[in-house]
N, C-alpha and C positions, 0 to 999 in steps of 0.2 A: 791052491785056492785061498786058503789064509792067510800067504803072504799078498797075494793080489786084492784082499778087502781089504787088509792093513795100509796097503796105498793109499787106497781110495779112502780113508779114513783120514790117514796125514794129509794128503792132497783135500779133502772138505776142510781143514781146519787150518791150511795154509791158506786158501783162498777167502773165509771168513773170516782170518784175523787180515788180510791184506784189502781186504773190502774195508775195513775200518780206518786202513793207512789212507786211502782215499775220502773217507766221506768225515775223517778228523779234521779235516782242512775247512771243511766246511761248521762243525761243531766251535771251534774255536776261534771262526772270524766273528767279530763284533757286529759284522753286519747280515751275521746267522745263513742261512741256505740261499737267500740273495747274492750271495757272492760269490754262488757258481755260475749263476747267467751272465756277471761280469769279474773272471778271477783275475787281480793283479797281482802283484809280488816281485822281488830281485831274481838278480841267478840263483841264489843259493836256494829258494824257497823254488822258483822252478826246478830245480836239479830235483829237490826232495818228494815232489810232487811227482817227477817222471818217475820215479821208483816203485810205485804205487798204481798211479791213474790208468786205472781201464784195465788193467793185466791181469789182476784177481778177478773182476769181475767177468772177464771172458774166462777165467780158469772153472769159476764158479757155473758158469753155461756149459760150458764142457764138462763139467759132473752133473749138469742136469740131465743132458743127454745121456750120460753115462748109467744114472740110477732109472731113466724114461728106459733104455737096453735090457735092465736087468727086470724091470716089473713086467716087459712083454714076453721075457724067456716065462718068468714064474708063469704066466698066465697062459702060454703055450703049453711048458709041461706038464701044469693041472687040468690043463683042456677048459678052460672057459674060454669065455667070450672076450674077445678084446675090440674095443678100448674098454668096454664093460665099465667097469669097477671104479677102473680109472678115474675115469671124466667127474667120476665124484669126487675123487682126492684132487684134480685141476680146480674142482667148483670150492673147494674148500681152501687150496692155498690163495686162490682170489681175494675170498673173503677174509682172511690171515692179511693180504696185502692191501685190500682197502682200509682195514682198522691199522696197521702198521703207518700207512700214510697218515692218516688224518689225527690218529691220535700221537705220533712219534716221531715220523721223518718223512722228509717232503720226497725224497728220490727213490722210495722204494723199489725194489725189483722183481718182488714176489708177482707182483698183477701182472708184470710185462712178460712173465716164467709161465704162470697158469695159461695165460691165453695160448703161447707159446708150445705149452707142451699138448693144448689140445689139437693144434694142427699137425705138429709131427707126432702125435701119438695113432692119427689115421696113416700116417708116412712109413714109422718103421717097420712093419712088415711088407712091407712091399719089396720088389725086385733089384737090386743093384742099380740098373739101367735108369729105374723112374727115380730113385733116391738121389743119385747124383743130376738127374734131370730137373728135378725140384731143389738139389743146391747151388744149381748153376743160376738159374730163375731167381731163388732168394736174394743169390748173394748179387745177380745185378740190378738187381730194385733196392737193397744196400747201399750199391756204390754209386747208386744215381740219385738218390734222397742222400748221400754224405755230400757228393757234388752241386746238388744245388742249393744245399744249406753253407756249402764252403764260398760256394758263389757272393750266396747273401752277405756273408759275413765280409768277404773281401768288399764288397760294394757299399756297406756300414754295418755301423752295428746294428742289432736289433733291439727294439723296444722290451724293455723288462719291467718289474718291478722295481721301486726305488725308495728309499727311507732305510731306517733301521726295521727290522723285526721286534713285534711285540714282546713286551718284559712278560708278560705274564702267560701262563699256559693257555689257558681259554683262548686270548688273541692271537696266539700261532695255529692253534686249531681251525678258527674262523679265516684269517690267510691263507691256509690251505684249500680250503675248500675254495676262498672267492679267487684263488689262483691256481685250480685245478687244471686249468688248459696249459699255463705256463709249466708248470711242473709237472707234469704228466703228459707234454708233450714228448720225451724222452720214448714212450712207447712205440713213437711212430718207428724210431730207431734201432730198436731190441727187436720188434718181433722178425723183420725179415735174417737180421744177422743171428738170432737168437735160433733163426729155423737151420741156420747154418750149421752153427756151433753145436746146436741138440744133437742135430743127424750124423755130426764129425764126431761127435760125442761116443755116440754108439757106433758108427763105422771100426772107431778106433778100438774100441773095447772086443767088436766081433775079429779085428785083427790080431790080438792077443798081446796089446798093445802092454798091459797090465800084468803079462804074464813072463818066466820066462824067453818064453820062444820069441820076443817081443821086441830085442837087444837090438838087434840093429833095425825097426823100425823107429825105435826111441832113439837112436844117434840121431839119425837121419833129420825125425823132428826136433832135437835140440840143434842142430846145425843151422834146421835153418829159420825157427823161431826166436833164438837166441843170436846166432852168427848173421842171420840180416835182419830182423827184428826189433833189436834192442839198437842198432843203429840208426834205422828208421825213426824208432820212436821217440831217440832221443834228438835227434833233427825236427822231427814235429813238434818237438815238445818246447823248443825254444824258439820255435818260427813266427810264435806270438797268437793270440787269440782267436784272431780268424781261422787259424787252422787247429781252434781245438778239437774239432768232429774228427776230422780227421787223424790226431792223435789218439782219441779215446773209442773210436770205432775202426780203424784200418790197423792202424801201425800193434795199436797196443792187443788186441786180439791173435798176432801174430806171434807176440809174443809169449801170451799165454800158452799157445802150443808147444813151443819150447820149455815153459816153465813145466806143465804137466808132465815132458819127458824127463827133465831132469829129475824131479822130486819122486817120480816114479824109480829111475835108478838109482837114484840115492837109498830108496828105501829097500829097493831088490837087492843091494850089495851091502847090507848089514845086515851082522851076523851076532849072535846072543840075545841076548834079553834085551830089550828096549831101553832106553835110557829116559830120564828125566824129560826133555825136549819132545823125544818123539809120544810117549806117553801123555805128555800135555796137548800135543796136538792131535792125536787120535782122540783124546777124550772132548778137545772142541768140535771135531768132524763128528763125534756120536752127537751131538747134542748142538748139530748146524744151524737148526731152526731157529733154538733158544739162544743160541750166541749169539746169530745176526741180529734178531730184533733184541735183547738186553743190553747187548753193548751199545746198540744207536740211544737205548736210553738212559744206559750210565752216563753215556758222553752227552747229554743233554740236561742231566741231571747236573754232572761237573760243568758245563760250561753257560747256559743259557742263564737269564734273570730271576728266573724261578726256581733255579737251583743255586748253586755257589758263586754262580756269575762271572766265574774264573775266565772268558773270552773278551770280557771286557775289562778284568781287573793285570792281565796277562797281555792284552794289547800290543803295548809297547817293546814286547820280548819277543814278537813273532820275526822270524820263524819257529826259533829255537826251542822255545816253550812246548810245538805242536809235537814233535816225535818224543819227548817224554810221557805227555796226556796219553798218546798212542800208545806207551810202552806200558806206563801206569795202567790202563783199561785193559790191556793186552792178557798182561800179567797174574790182574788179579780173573780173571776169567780161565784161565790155563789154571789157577789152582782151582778156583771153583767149581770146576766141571769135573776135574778127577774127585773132588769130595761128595759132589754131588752122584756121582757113579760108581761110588763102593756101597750105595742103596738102592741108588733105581740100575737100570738098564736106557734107559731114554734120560733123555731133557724133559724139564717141566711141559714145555710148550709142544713137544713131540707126543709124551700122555696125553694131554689133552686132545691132541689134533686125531691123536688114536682113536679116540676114544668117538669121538664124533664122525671119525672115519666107518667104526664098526657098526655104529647107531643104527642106520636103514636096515641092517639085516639082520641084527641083534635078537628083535621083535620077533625073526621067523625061526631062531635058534640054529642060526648059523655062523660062521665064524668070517670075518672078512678074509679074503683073496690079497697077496702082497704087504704083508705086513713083516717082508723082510729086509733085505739089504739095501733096497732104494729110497728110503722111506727121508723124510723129515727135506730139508732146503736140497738135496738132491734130487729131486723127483720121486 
């Protein structure tokens, strides 16, 4: 069992610092999160981009589903009520994800998770038969919203926002809001694949995917999320903009399945004491929450006007500039969460969210339900 939460803890901290490799691209263009409704660049800046886009962040939905598995077992074994409890922790990373938008970053994923794990959290106790009945349904209301946005986009582009982003904080703030449909149109697209990934999530976890006995169900998914995946991906990756939905929602979720099995076997076949690497990465998975949303705002802090303004002073250096920034933010976050967890047991933003989580029952002198192994950006 310990070596199987220590996955899941590497794997939370792969997929948080590789969400970063993704939305750095964004932090460092001059023309600030405007430049994801229209991204240009060379080969070399699309090559670096494929490495990244979409792949974490479908790893990151498959630990959602994964920590959504483990809070319905808790909640079986103690005999409460499910979804119970729950729907209060959905109501609460919502609320996590509205203030993360508006005051932080325009692509949040936290709202599209909450809504997300309130429908598969009626799902996962149900029958085999209906589970996969309802991810057959998801995933083709998925492929039929990717196809006709991929239509759109062959037939032109679509109308975005255009200018530079405001220098100052308050006017990104107010942008977001007066661009709340543009930017949070993304939703439409998370939640049917997101019911996917949750449910693949926990299928694969009640498979012992994470376990021992699990060996050749993890070949299997590295075979063929890696072995046709990553060739997919990178085919759509350079087939140009029209088919970016389809790189960052078909191809590249594919490949997060393979990645989940590798990094799971990597970490089942090491032997002794943890090393440096693996350490730093368990300690950003304990502390998911606080990663995801501090790092979107170091990187806004180093690259926007109102901080260092390094995206516009750095310009001219792009691509080359962007996987240092990424390394640089990476880095110091992998030391700061092991320094930070030789005190607490949690992230900053994990205490508090506790804390607010225990609050309704507090009053009646009880203790909350779930406050173990799923907890913070995993479900």
């Amino acid at each position: 069992m310990t070596r199987r939460i220590d996955a899941l803890d590497v794997l939370r901290g792969v997929a948080i610092l590789g969400t970063l490799g993704t939305n750095i691209w964004l932090f460092t263009s001059p023309a600030g999160p405007l430049e994801a409704l229209s991204p240009s660049g060379g080969a070399v800046e699309t090559f670096l981009r494929f490495l990244s886009n979409g792949k974490f962040l479908g790893l990151l939905t498959l630990l959602f589903g994964v920590g959504l598995e483990l809070q319905y077992r808790s909640a079986v074994r103690k005999g409460l009520r499910w979804p119970g409890r729950y729907l209060w922790r959905a109501a609460l990373l919502f609320c996590e994800g509205v203030l993360h938008y508006v005051l932080v970053f325009e692509f949040d994923v936290l709202m599209g998770y909450a809504l997300t794990s309130i429908v598969v959290a009626y799902l996962v106790g149900r029958s085999e038969r209906a589970v996969t009945a309802w991810m057959i349904a998801a995933g083709t209301v998925h492929l039929a919203i990717v196809a006709l946005v991929t239509a759109a986009l062959l037939a032109g582009p679509a109308p975005s926002p255009s200018g530079m982003p405001p220098r100052d904080w308050l006017g990104q703030v107010r942008m977001r809001l007066d661009n709340v449909v543009v930017f949070r149109a993304e939703l439409v697209v998370i939640l049917p694949l997101g019911t996917v990934l949750f449910l693949l999530g926990a299928r694969l976890m009640r498979a012992g995917v994470f376990e021992e006995r699990g060996a050749a169900l993890r070949a299997r998914l590295a075979a063929v999320g890696l072995g046709i995946g990553v060739p997919l991906n990178l085919a759509t990756s350079f087939a140009g903009p029209s088919w970016a939905i389809v790189d960052r929602y078909v191809a590249a979720p594919l490949v997060s399945v393979g990645l989940l099995a590798l990094v799971t076997s990597i970490v089942q076949g090491m032997r002794g004491a943890p090393g440096p690497m693996r350490r730093s990465l368990t300690g950003v998975g304990r502390t998911a929450l606080s990663c995801y949303v501090f790092q979107n705002l170091a990187a806004s802090v180093l690259c926007y006007g109102w901080g260092l303004g390094l995206a516009e002073r750095f310009a001219g250096l792009r691509p080359w500039w962007v996987p240092v920034a990424w390394a640089v933010v990476c880095l110091g976050f992998m030391a700061g969460t092991s320094l930070w967890l030789r005190r607490f047991d949690r992230g900053p933003l994990e205490l508090v969210w506790q804390w607010a989580y225990q609050a309704p029952w507090r009053t009646r002198g009880e203790h909350a339900a779930g406050a173990g192994q799923g907890r913070g950006v995993s479900g």
